[in-house]
Backbone as a printed PyTorch tensor [residue, N CA C, xyz], in Angstrom:
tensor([[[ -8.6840,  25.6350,   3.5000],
         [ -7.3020,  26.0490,   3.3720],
         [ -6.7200,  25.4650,   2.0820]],

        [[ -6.4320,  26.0880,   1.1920],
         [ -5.4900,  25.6790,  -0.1360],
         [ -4.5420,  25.5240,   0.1500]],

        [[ -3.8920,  24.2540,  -1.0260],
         [ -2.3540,  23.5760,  -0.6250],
         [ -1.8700,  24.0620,  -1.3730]],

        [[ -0.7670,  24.7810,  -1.1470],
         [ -0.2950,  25.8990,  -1.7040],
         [  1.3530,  25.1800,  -2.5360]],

        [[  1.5510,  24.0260,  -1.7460],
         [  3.4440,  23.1140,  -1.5660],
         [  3.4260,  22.6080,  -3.3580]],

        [[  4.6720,  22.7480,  -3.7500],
         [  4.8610,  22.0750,  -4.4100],
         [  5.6960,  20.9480,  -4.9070]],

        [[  6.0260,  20.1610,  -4.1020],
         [  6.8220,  19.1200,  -3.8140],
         [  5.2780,  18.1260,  -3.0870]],

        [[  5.0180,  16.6140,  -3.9020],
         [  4.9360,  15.4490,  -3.0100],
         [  5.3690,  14.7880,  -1.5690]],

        [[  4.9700,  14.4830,  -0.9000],
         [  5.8450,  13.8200,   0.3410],
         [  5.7030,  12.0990,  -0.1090]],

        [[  5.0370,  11.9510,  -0.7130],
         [  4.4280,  10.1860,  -0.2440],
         [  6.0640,   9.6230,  -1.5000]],

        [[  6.5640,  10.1770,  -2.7450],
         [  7.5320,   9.9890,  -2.7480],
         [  8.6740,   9.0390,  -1.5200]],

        [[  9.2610,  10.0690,  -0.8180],
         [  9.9610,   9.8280,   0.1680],
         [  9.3820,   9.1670,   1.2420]],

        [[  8.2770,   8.6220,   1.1770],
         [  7.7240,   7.7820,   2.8400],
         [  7.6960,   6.7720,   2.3070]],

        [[  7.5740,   6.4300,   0.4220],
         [  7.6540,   5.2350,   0.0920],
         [  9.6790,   4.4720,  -0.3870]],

        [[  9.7370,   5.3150,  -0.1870],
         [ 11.4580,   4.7900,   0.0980],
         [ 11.8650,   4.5030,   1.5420]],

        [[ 11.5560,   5.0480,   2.0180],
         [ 11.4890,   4.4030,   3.5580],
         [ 10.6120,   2.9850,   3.7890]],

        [[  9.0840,   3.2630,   3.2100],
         [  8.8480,   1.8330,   3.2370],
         [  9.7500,   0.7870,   2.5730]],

        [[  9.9770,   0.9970,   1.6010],
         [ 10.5010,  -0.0050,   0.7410],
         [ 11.8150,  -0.2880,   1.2790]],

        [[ 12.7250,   0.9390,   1.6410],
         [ 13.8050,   0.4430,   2.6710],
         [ 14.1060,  -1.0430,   3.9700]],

        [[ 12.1270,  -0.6040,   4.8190],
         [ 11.9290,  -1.1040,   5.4680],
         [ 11.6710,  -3.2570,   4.7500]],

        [[ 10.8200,  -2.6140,   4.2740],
         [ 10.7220,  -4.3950,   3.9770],
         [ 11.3750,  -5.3640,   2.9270]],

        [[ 12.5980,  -4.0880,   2.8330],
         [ 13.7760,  -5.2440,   1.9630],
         [ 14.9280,  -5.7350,   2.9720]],

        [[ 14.9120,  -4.5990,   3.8070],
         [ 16.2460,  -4.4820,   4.6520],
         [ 15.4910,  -5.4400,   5.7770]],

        [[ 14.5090,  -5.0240,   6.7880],
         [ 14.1860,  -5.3840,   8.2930],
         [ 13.9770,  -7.0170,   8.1760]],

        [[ 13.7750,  -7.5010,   7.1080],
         [ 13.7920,  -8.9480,   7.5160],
         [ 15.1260,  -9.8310,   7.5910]],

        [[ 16.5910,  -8.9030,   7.2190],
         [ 17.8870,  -9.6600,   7.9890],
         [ 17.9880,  -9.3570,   8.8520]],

        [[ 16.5240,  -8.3060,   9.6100],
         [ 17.4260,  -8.5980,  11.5960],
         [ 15.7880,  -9.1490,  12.5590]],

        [[ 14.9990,  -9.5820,  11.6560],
         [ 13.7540,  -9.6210,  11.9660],
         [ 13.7870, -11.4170,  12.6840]],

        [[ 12.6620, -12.1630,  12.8830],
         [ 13.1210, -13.5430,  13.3920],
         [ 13.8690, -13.9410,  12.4470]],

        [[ 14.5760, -15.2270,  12.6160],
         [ 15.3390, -15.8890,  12.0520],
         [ 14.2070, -16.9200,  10.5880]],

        [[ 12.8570, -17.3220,  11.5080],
         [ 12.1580, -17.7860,  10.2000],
         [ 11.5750, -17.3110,   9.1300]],

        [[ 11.5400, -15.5810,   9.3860],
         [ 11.2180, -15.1970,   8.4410],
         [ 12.2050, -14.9860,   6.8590]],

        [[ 10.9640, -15.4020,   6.2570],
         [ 11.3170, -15.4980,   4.5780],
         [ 11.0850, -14.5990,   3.2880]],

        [[ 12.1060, -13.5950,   2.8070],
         [ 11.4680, -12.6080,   2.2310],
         [ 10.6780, -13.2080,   1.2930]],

        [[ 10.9700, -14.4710,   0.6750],
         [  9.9440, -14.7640,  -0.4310],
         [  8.6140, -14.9510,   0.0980]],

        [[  8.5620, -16.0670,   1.6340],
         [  7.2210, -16.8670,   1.7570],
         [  6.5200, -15.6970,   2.4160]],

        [[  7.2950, -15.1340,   3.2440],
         [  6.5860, -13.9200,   4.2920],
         [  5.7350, -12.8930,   3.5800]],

        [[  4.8980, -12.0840,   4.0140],
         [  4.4050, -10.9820,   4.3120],
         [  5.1600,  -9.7640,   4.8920]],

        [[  4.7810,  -8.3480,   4.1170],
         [  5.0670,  -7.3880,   5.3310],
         [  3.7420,  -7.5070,   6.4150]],

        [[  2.8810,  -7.9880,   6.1730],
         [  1.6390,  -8.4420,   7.3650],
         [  2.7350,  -9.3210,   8.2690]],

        [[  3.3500,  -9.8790,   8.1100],
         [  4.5110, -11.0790,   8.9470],
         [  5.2800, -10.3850,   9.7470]],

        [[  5.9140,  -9.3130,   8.8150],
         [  7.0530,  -8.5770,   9.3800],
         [  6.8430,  -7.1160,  10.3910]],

        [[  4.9220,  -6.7530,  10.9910],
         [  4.5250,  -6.3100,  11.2750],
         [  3.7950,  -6.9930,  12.5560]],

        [[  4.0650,  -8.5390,  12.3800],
         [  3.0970,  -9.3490,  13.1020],
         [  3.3140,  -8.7720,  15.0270]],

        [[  2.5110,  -9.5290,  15.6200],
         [  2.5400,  -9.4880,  16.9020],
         [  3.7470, -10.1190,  17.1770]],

        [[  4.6670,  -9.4760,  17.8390],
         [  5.8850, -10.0710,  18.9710],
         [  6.9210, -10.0910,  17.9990]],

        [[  6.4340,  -9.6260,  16.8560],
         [  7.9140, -10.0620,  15.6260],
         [  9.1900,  -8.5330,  16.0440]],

        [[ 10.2670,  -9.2240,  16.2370],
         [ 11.5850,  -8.1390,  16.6330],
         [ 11.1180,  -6.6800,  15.1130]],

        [[ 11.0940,  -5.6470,  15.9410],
         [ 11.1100,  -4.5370,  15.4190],
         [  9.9420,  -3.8020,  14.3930]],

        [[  8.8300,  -5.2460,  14.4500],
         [  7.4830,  -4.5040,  14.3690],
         [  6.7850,  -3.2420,  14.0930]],

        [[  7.3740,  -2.5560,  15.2830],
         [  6.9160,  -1.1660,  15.2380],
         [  7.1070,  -0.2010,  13.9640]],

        [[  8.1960,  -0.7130,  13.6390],
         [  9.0200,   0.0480,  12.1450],
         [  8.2630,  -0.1340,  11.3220]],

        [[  7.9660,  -1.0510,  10.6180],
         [  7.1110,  -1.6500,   9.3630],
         [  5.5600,  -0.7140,   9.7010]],

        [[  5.1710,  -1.2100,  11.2420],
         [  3.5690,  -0.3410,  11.2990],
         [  3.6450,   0.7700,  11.0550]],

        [[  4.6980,   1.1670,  11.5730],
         [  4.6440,   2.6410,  11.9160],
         [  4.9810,   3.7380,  10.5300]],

        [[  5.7160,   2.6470,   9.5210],
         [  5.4430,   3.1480,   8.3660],
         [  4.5460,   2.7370,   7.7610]],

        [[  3.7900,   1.8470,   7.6520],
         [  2.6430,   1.7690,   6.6650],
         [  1.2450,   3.1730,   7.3340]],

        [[  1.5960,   3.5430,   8.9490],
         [  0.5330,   4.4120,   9.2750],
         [  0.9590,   5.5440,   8.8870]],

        [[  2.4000,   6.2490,   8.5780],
         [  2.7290,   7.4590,   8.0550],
         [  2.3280,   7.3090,   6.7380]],

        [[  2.3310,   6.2840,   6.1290],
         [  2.1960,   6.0760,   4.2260],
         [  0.7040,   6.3840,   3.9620]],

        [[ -0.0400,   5.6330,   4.5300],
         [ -1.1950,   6.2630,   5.2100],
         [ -1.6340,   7.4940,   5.0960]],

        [[ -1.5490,   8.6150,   6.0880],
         [ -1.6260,   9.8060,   6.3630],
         [ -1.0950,  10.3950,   5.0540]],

        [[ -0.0350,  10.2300,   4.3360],
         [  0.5130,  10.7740,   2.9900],
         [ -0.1760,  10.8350,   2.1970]],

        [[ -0.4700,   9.2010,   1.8410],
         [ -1.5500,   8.7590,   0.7760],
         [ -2.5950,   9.6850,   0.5870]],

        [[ -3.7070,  10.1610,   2.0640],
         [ -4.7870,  10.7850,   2.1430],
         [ -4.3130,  12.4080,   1.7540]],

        [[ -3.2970,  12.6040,   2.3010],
         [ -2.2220,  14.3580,   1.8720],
         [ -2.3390,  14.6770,   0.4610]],

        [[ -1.3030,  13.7380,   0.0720],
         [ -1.2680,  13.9690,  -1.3500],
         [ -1.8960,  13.5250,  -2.5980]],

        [[ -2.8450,  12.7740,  -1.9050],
         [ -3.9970,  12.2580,  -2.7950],
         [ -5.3910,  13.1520,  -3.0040]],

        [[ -5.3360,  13.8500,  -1.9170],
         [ -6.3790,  15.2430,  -2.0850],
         [ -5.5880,  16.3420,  -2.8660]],

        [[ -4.1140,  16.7530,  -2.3120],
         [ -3.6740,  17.7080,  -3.1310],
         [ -3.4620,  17.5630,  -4.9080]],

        [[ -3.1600,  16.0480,  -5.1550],
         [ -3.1040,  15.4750,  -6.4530],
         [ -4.1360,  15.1170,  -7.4640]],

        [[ -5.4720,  15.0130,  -6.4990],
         [ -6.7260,  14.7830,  -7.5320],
         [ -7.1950,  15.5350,  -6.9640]],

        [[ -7.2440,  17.1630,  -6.8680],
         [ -8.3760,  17.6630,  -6.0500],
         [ -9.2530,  18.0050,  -7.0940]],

        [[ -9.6900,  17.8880,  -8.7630],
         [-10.6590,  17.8160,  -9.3810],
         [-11.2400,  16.4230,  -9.5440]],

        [[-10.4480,  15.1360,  -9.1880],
         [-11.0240,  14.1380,  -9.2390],
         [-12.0650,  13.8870,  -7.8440]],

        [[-13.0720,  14.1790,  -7.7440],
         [-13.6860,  13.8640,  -6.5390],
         [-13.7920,  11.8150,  -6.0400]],

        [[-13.9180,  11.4540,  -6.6350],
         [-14.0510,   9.8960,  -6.7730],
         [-12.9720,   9.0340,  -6.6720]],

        [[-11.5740,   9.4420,  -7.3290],
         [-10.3040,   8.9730,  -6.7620],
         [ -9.8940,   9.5060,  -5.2460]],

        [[-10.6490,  10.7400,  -5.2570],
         [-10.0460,  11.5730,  -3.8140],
         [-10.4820,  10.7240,  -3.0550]],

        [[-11.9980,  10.5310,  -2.8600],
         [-12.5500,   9.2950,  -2.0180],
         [-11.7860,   7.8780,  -2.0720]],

        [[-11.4420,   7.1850,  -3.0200],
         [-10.5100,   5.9760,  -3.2970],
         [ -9.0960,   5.8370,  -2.3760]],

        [[ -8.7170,   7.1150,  -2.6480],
         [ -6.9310,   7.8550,  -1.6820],
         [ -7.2250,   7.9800,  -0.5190]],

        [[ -8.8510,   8.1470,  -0.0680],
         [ -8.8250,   8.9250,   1.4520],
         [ -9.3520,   7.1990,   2.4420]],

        [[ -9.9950,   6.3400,   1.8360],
         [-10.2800,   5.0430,   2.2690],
         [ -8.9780,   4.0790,   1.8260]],

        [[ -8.1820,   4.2200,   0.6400],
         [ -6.7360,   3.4180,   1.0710],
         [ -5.9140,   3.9830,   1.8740]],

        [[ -5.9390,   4.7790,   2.2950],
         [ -5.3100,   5.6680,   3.2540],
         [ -5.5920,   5.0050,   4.5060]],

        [[ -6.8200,   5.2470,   5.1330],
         [ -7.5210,   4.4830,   5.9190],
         [ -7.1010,   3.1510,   6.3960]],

        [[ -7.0930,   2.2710,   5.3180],
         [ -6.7680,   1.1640,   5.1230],
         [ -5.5860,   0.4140,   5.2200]],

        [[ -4.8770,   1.2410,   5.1230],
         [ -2.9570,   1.3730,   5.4820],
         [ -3.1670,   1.6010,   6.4870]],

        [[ -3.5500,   3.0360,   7.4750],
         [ -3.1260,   3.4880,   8.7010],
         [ -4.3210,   2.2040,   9.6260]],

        [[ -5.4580,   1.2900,   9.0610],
         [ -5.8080,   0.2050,  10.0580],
         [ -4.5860,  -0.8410,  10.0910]],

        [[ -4.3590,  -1.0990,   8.9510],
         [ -2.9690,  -2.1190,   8.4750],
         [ -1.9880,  -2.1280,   9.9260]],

        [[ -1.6800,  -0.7070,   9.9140],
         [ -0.4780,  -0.5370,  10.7940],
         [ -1.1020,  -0.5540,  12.0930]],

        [[ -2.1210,   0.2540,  12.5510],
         [ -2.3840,   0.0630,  13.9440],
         [ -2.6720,  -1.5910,  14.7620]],

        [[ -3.1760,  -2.4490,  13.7930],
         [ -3.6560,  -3.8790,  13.7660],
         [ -2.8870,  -4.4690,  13.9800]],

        [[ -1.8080,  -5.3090,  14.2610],
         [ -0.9740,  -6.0510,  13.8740],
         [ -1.1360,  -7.1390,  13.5310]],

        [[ -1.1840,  -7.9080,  12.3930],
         [ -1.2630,  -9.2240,  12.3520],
         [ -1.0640, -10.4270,  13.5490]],

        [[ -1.6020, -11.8570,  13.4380],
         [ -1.3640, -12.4070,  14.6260],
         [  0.2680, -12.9910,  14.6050]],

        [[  0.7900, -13.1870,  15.8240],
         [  2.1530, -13.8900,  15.8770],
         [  2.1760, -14.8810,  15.1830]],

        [[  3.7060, -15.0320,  14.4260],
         [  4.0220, -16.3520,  13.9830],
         [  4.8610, -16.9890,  14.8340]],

        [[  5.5290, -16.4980,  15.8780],
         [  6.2150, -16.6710,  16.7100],
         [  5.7530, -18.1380,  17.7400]],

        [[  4.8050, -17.7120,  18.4010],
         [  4.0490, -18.3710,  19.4130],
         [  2.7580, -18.7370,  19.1480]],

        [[  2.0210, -19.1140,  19.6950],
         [  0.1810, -19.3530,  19.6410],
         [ -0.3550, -17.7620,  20.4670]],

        [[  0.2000, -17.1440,  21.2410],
         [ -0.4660, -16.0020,  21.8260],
         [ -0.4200, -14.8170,  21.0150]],

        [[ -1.6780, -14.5150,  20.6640],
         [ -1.9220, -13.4840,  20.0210],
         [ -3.0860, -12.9750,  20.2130]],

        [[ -3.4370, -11.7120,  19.4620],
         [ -4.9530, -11.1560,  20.0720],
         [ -5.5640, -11.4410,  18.3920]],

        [[ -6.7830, -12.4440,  18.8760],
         [ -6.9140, -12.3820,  17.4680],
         [ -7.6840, -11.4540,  16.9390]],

        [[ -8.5790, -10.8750,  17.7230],
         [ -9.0690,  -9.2490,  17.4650],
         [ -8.2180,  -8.6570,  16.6060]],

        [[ -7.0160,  -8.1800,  17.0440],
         [ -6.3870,  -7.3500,  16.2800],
         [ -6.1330,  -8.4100,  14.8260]],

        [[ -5.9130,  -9.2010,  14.9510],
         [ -5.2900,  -9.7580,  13.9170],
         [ -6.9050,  -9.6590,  13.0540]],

        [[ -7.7890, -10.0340,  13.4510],
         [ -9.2290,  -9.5790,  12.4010],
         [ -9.5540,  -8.1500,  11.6890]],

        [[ -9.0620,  -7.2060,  12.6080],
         [ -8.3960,  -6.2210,  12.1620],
         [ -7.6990,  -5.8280,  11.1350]],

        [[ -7.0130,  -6.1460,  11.5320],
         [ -5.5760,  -6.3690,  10.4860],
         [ -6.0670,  -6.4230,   9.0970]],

        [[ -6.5670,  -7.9710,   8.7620],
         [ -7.5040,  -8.3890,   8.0960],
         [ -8.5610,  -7.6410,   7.4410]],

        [[ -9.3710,  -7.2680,   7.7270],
         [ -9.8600,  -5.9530,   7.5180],
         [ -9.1890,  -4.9390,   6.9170]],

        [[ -8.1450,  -4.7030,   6.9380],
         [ -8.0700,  -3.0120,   6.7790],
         [ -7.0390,  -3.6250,   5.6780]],

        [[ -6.5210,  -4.5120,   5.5310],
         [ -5.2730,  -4.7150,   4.5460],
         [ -6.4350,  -5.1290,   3.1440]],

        [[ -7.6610,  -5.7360,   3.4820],
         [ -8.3110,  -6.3630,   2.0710],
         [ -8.7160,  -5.4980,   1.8310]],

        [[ -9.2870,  -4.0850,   2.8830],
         [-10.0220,  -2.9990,   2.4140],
         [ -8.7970,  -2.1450,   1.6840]],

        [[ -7.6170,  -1.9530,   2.1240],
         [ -6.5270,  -1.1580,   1.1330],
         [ -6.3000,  -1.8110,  -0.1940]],

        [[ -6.1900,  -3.3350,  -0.7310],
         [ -6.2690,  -3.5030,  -1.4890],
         [ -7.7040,  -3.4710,  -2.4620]],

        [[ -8.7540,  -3.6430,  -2.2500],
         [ -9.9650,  -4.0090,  -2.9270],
         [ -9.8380,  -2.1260,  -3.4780]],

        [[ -9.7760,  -1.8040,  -2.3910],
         [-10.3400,   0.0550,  -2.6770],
         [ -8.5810,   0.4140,  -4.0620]],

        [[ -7.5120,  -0.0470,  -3.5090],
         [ -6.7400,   0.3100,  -4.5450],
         [ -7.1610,  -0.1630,  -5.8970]],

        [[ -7.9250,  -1.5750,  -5.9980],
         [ -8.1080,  -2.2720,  -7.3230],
         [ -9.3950,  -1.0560,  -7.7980]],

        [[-10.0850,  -0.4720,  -7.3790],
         [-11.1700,   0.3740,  -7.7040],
         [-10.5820,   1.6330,  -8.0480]],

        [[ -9.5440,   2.1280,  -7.3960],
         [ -8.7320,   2.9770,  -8.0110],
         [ -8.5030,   3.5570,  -8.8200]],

        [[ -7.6530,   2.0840,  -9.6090],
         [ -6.7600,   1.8170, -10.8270],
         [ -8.1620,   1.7620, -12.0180]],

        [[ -8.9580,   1.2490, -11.4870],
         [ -9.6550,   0.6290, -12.4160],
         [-10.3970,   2.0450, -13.0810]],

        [[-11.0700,   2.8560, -11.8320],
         [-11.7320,   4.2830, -12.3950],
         [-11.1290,   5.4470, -13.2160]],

        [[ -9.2740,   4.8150, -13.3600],
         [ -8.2380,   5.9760, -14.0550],
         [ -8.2550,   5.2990, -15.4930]],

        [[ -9.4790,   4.2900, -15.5180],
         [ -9.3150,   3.7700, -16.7460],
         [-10.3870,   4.8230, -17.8190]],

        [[-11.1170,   5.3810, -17.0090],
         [-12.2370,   5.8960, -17.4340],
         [-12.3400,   8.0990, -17.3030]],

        [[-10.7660,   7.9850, -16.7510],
         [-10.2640,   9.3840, -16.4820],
         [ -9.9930,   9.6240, -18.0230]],

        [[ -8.8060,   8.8910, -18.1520],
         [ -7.7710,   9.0700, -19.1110],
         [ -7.6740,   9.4320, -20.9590]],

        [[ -7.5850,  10.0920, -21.8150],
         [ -8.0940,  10.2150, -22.5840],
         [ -6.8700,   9.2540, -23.5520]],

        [[ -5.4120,   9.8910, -23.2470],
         [ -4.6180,   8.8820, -23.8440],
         [ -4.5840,   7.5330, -23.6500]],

        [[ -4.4830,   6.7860, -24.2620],
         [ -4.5260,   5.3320, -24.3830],
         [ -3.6450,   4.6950, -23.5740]],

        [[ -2.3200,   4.9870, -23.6860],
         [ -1.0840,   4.5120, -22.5400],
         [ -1.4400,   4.7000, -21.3790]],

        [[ -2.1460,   5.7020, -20.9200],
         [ -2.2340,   5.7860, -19.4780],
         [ -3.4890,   4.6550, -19.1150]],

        [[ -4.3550,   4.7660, -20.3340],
         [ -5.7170,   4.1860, -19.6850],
         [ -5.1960,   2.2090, -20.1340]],

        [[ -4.2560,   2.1250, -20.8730],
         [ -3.7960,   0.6280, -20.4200],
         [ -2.6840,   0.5600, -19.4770]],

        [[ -2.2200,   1.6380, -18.9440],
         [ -1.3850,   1.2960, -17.7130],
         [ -2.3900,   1.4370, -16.6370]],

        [[ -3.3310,   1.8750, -16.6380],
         [ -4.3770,   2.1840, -15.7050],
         [ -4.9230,   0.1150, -15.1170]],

        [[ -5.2360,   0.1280, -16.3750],
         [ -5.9730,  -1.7600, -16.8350],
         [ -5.0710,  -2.5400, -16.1260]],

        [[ -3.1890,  -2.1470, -16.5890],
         [ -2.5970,  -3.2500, -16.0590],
         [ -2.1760,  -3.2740, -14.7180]],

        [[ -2.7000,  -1.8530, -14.1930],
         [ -2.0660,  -2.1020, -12.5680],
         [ -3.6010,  -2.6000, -12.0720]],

        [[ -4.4360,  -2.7920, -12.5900],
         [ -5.9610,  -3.2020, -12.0780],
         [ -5.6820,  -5.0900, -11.7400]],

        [[ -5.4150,  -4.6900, -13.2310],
         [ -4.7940,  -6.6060, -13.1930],
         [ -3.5830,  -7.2030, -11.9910]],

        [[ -3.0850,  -6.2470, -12.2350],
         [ -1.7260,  -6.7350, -11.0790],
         [ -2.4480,  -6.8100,  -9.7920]],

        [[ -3.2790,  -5.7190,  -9.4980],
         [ -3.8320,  -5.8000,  -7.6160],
         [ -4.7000,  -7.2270,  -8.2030]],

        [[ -5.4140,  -7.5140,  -9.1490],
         [ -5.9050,  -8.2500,  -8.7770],
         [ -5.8250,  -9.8140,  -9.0140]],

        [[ -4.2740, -10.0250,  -9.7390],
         [ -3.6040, -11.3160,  -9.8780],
         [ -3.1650, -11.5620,  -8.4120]],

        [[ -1.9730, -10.7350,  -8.3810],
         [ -0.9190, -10.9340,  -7.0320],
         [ -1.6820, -11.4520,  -6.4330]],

        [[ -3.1540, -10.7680,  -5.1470],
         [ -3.1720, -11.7830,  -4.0630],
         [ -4.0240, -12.7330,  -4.6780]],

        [[ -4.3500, -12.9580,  -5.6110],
         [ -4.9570, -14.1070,  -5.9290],
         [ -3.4230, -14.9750,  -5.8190]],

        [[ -2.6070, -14.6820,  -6.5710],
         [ -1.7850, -15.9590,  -6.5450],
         [ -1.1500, -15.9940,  -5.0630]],

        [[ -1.1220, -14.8320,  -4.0170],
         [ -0.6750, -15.8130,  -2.8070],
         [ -1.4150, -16.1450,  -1.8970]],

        [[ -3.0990, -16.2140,  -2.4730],
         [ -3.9240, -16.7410,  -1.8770],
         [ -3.1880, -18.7640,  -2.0920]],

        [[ -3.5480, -19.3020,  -3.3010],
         [ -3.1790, -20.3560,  -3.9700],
         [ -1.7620, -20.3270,  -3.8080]],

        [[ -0.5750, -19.4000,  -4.2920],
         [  0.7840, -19.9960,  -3.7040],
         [  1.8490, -19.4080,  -2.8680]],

        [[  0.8740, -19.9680,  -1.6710],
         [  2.1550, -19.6230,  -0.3300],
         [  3.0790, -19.5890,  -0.3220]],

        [[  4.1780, -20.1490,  -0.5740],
         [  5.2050, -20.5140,  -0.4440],
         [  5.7270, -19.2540,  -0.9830]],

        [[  5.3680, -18.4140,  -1.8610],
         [  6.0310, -16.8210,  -2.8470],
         [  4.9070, -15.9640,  -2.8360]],

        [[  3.9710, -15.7850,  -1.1900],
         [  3.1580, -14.5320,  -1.3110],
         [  4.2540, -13.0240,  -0.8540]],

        [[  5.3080, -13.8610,  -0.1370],
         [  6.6500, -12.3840,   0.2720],
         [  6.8820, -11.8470,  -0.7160]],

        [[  7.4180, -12.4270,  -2.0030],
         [  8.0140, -11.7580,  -2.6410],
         [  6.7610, -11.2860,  -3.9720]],

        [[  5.6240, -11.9310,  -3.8970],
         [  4.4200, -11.3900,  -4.9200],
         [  4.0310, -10.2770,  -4.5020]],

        [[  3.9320, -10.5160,  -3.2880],
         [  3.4640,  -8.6230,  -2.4850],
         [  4.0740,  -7.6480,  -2.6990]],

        [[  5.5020,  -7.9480,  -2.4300],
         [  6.4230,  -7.1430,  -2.4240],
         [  6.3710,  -6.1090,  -3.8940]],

        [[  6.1440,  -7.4220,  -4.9030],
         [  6.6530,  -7.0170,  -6.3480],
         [  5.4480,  -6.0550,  -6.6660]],

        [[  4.0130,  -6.5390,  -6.0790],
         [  2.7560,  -5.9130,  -6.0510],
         [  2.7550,  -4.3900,  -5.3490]],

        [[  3.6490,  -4.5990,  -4.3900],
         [  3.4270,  -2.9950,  -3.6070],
         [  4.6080,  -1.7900,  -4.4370]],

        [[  5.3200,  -2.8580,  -5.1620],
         [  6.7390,  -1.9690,  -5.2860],
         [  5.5260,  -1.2650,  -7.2100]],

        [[  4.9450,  -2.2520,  -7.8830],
         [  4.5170,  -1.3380,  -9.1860],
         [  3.2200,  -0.4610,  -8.5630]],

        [[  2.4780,  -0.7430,  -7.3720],
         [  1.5570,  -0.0940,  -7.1750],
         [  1.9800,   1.1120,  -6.5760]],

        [[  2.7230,   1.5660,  -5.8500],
         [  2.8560,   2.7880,  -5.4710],
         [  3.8680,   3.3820,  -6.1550]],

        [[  4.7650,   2.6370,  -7.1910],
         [  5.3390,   3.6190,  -8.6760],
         [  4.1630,   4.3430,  -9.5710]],

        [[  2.8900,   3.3720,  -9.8820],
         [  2.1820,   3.6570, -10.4770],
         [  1.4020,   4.9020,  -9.6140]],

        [[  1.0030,   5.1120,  -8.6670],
         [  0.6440,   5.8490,  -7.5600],
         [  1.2640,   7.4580,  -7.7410]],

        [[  2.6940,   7.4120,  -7.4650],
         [  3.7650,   8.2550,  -7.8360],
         [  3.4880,   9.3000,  -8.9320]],

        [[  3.2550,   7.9790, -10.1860],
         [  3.0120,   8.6240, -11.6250],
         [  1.8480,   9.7060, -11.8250]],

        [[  0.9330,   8.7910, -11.0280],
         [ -0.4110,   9.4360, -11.2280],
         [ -0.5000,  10.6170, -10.5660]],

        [[ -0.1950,  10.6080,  -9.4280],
         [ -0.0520,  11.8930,  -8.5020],
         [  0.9950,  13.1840,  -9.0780]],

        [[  1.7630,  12.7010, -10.4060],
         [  2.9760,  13.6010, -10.4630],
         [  2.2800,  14.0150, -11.8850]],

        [[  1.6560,  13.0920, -12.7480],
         [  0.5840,  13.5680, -13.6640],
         [ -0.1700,  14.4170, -13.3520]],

        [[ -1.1490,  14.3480, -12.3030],
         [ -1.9050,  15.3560, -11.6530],
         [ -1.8290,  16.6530, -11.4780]],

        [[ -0.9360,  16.1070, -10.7890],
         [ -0.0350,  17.6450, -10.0560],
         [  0.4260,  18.4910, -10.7310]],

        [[  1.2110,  18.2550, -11.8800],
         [  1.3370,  18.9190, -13.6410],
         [  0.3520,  19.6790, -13.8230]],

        [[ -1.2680,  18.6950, -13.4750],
         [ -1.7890,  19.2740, -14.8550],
         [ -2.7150,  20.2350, -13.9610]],

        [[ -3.0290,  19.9890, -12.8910],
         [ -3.2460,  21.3460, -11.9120],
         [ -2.4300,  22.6590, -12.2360]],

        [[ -1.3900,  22.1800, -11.8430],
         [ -0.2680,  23.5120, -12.2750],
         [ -0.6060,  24.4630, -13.5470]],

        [[ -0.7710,  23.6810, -14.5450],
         [ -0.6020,  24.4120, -15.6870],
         [ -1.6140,  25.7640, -15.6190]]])
């Protein structure tokens, strides 16, 4: 079946995310910290309103894989990249991280979790990195380099500094799915033509 639409959706599911994890942590526990926290935190087991955060990272998900086939459908190799971060989001969300709340948690899921959030990032850093080798203009193929670098500074630094992995993620998810945006709206252009 050919995708015939011409309008993006993952646009608009990522304003809703981003809605979600600027806004939900002034009604979320009281210890959570937009800097020190995680949206893995703000998704956790037993955390007030949970469901929201999963439930968008599993629609972002499903998008990702949508408009990542309709956006590279000559790239076969990014399509694969879009259809396993995709994946990787919608494990994100079904998983929930373990509680920070209490000691009771399933830590299954939380291994989970684990899983599917390193597999969305590692597969995004492979991504970025293969649009280095798309691109014929130079700007794109060093904006390509520097979002490679960014997936793969950020969690390095909130591996080493806790205290600001909330707001490194944050800053990490907010250029990665602009850059995402771009690429998909590049695409989609040049299909058209």
């Amino acid at each position: 079946m050919k995708d015939e639409r011409k309008t993006l959706y993952l646009p608009y599911v990522f304003i809703g995310l981003f809605i979600a994890i600027f806004l939900l942590p002034l009604i979320s526990f009281p210890e959570y910290s937009i800097i020190a926290n995680t949206t893995s935190h703000l998704g956790s087991q037993g955390a007030p309103y949970n469901w929201v955060v999963n439930s968008i990272f599993i629609i972002v998900g499903v998008m990702v894989i949508m408009d990542g086939n309709y956006a590279f459908k000559h790239l076969y190799f990014q399509r694969v990249c879009m259809i396993v971060f995709g994946i990787g989001l919608i494990g994100s969300g079904l998983f929930p991280h373990r509680s920070l709340l209490d000691g009771s948690s399933n830590l299954t899921l939380d291994y989970l979790h684990t899983l599917f959030s390193t597999l969305s990032v590692v597969t995004f850093a492979i991504l970025a990195f293969s649009f280095i080798f798309v691109f014929e203009d130079k700007r794109l193929r060093w904006l390509a380099g520097a979002m490679f670098l960014v997936v793969i500074i950020a969690p390095t630094l909130m591996l080493y500094i806790g205290s600001v992995q909330g707001i490194v993620q944050r800053i990490m998810m907010l250029f990665g799915f602009v850059w995402l945006m771009l690429m998909h709206e590049y695409f989609k252009r040049e299909a058209d033509k």
